[in-house]
N, CA and C atoms as a LAMMPS dump frame, in Angstrom:
ITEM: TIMESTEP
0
ITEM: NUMBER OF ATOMS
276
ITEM: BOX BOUNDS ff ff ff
-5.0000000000000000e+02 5.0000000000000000e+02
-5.0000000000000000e+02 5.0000000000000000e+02
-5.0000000000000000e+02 5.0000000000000000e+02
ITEM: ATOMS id mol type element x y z
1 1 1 N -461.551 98.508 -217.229
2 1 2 C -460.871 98.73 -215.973
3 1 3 C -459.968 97.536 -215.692
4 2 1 N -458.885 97.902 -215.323
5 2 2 C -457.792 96.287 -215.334
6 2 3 C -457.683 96.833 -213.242
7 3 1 N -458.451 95.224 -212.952
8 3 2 C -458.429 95.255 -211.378
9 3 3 C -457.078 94.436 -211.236
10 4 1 N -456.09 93.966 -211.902
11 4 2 C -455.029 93.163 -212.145
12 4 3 C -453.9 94.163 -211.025
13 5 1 N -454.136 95.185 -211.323
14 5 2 C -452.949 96.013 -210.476
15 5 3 C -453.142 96.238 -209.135
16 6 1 N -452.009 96.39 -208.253
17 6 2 C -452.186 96.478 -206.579
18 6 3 C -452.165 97.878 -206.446
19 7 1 N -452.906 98.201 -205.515
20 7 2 C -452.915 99.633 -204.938
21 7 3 C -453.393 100.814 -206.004
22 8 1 N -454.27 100.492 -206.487
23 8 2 C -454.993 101.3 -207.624
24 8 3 C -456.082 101.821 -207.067
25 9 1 N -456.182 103.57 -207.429
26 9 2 C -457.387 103.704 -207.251
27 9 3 C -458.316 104.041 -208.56
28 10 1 N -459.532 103.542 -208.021
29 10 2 C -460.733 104.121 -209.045
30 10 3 C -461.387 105.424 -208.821
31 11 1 N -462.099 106.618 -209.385
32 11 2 C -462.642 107.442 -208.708
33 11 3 C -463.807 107.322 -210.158
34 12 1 N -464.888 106.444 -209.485
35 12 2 C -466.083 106.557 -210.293
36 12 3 C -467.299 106.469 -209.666
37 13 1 N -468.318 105.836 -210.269
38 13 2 C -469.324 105.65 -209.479
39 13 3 C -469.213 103.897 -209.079
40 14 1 N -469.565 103.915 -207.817
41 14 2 C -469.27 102.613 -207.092
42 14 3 C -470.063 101.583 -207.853
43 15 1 N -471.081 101.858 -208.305
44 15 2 C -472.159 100.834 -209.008
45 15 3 C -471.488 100.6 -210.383
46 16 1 N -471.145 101.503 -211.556
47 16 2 C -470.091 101.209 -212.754
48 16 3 C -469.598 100.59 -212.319
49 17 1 N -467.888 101.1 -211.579
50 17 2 C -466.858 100.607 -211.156
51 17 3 C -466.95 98.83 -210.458
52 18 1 N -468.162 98.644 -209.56
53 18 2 C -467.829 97.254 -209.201
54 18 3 C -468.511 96.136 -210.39
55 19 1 N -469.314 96.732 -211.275
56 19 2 C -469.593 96.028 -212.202
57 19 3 C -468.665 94.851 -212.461
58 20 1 N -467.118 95.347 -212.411
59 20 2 C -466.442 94.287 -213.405
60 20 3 C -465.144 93.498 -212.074
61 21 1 N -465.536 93.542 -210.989
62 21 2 C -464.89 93.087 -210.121
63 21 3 C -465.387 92.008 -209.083
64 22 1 N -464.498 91.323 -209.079
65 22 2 C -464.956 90.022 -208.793
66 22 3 C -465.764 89.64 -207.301
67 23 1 N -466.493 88.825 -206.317
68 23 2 C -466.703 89.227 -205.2
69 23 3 C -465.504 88.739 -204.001
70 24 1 N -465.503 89.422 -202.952
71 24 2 C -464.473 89.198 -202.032
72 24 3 C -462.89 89.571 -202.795
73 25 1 N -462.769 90.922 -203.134
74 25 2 C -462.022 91.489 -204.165
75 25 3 C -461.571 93.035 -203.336
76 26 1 N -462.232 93.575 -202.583
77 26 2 C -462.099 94.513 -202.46
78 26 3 C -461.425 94.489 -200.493
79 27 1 N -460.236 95.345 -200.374
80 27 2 C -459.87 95.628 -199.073
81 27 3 C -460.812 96.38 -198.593
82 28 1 N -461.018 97.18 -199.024
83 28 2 C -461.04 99.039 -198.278
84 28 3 C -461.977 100.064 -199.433
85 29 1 N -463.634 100.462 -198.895
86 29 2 C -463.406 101.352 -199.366
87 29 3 C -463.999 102.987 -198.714
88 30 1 N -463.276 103.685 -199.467
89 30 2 C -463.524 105.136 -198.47
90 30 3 C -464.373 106.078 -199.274
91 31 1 N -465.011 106.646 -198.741
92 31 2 C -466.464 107.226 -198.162
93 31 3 C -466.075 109.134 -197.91
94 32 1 N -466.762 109.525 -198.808
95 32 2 C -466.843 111.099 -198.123
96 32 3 C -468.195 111.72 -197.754
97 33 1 N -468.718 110.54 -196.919
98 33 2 C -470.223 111.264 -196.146
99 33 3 C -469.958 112.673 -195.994
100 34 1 N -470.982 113.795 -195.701
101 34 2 C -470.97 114.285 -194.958
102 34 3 C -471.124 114.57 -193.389
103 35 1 N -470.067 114.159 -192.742
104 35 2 C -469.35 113.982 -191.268
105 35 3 C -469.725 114.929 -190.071
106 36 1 N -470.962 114.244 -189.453
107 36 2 C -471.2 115.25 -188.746
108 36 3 C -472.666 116.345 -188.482
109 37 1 N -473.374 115.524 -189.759
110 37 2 C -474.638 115.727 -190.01
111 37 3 C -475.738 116.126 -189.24
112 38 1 N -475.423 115.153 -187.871
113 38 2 C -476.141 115.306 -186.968
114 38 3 C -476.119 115.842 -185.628
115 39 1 N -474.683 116.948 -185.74
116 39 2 C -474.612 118.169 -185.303
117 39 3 C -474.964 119.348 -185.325
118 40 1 N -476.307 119.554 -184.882
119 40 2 C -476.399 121.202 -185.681
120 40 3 C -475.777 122.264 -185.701
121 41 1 N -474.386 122.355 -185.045
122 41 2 C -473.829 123.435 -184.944
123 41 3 C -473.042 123.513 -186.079
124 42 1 N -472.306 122.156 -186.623
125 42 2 C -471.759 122.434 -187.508
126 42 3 C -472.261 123.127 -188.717
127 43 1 N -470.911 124.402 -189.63
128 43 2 C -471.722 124.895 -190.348
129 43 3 C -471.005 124.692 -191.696
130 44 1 N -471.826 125.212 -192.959
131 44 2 C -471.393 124.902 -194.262
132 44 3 C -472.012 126.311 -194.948
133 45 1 N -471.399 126.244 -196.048
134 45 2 C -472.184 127.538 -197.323
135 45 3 C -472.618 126.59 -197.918
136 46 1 N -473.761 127.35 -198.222
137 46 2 C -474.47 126.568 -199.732
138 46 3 C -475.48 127.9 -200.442
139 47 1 N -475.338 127.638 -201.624
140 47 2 C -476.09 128.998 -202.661
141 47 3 C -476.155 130.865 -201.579
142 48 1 N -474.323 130.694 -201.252
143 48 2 C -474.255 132.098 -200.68
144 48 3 C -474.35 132.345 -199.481
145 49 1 N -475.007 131.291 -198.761
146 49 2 C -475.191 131.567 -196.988
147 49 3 C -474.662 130.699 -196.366
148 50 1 N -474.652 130.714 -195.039
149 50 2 C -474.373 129.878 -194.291
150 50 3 C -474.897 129.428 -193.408
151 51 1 N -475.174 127.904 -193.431
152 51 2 C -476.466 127.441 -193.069
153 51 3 C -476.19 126.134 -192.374
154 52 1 N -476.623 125.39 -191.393
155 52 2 C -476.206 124.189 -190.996
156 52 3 C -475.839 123.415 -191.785
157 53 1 N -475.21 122.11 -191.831
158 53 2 C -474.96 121.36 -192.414
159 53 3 C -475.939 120.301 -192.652
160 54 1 N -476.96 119.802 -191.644
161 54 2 C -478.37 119.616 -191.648
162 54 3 C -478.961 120.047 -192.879
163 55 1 N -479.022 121.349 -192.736
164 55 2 C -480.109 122.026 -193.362
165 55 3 C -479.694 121.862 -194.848
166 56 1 N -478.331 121.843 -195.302
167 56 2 C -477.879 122.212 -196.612
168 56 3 C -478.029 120.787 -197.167
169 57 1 N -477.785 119.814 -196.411
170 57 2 C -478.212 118.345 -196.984
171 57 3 C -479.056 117.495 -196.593
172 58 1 N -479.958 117.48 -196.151
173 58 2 C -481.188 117.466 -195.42
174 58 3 C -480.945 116.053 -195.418
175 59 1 N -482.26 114.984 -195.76
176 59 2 C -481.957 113.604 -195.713
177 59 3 C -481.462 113.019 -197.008
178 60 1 N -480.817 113.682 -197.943
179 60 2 C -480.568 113.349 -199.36
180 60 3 C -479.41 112.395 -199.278
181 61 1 N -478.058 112.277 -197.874
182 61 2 C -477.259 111.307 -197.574
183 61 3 C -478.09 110.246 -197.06
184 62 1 N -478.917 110.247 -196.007
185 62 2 C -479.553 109.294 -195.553
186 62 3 C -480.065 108.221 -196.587
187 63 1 N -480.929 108.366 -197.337
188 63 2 C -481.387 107.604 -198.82
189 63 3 C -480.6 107.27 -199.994
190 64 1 N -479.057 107.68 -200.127
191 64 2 C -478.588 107.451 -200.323
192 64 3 C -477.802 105.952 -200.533
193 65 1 N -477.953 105.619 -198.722
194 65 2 C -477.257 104.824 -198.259
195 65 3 C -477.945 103.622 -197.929
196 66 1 N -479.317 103.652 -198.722
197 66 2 C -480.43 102.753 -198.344
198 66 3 C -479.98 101.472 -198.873
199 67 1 N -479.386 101.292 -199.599
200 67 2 C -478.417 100.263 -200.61
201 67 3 C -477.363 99.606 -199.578
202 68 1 N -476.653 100.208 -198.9
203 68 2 C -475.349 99.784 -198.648
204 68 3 C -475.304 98.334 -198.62
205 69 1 N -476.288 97.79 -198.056
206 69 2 C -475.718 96.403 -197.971
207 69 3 C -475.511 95.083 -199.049
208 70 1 N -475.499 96.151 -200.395
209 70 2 C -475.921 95.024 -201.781
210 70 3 C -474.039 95.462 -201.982
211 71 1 N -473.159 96.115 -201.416
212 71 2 C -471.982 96.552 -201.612
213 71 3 C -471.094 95.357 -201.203
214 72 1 N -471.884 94.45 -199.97
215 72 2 C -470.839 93.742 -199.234
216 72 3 C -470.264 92.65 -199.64
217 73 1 N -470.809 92.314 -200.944
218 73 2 C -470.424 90.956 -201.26
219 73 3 C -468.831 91.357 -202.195
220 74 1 N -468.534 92.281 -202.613
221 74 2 C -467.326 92.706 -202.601
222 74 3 C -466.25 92.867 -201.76
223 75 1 N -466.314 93.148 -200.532
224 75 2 C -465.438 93.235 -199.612
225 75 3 C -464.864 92.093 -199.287
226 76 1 N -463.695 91.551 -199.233
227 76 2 C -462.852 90.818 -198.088
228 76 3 C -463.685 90.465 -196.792
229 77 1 N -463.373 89.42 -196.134
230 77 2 C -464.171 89.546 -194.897
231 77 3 C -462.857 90.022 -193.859
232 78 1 N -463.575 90.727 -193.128
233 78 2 C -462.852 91.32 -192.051
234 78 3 C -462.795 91.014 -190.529
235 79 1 N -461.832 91.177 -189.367
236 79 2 C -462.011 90.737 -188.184
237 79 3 C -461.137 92.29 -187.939
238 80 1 N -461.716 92.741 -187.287
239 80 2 C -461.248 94.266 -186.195
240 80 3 C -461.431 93.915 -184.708
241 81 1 N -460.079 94.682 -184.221
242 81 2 C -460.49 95.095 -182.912
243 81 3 C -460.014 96.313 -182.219
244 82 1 N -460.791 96.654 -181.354
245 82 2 C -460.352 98.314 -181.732
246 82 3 C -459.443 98.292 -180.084
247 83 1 N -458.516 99.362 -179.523
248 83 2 C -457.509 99.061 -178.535
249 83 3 C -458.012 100.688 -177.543
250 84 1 N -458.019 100.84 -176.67
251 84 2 C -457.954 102.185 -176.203
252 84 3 C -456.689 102.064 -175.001
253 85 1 N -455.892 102.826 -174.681
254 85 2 C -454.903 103.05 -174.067
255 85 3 C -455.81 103.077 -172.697
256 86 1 N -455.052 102.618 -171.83
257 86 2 C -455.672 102.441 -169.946
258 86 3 C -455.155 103.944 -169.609
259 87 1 N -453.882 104.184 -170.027
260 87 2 C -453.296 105.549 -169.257
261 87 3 C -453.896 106.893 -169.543
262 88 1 N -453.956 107.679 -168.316
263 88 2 C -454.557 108.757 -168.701
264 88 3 C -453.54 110.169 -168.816
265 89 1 N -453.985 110.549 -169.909
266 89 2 C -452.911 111.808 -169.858
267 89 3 C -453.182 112.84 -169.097
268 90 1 N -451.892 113.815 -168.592
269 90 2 C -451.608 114.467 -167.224
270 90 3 C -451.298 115.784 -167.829
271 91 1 N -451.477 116.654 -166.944
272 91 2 C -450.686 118.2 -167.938
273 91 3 C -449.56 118.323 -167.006
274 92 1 N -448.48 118.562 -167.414
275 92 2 C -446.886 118.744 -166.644
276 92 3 C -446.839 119.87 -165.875
């Protein structure tokens, strides 16, 4: 894997892939949880039906993610701040 190039993506497994990258190396990375998990209304198919989204992935994301924090020594360190607008919108 050549991490030499800007704006590259990888699409592997995060544990391979950071194998060969250095720490405090990484901007950004993105995530396709399933969003929403803990809505039961939301719904999904799985093997033909349609069934909560709960139900179709039960806690198999949760344990998943039991790790996350052996990820961080890769990341950049970061400072955020998040802004919300004062004004409230009006209907005309």
């Amino acid at each position: 894997m050549n991490i030499s190039e800007q704006n590259y993506l990888h699409n592997l497994d995060g544990k391979i892939g950071l194998a060969g990258v250095p720490s405090d190396f990484v901007d950004l990375v993105l995530t396709d949880p399933p969003y929403g998990i803990a809505d039961g209304a939301k719904l999904t198919k799985t093997k033909g039906q349609i069934v909560s989204t709960k139900q179709a992935w039960g806690n198999d994301f949760q344990d998943r993610w039991e790790h996350i924090g052996s990820y961080y020594q890769w990341l950049k360190p970061l400072l955020g701040t998040k802004h919300t607008p004062k004004t409230k919108i009006q209907k005309i």
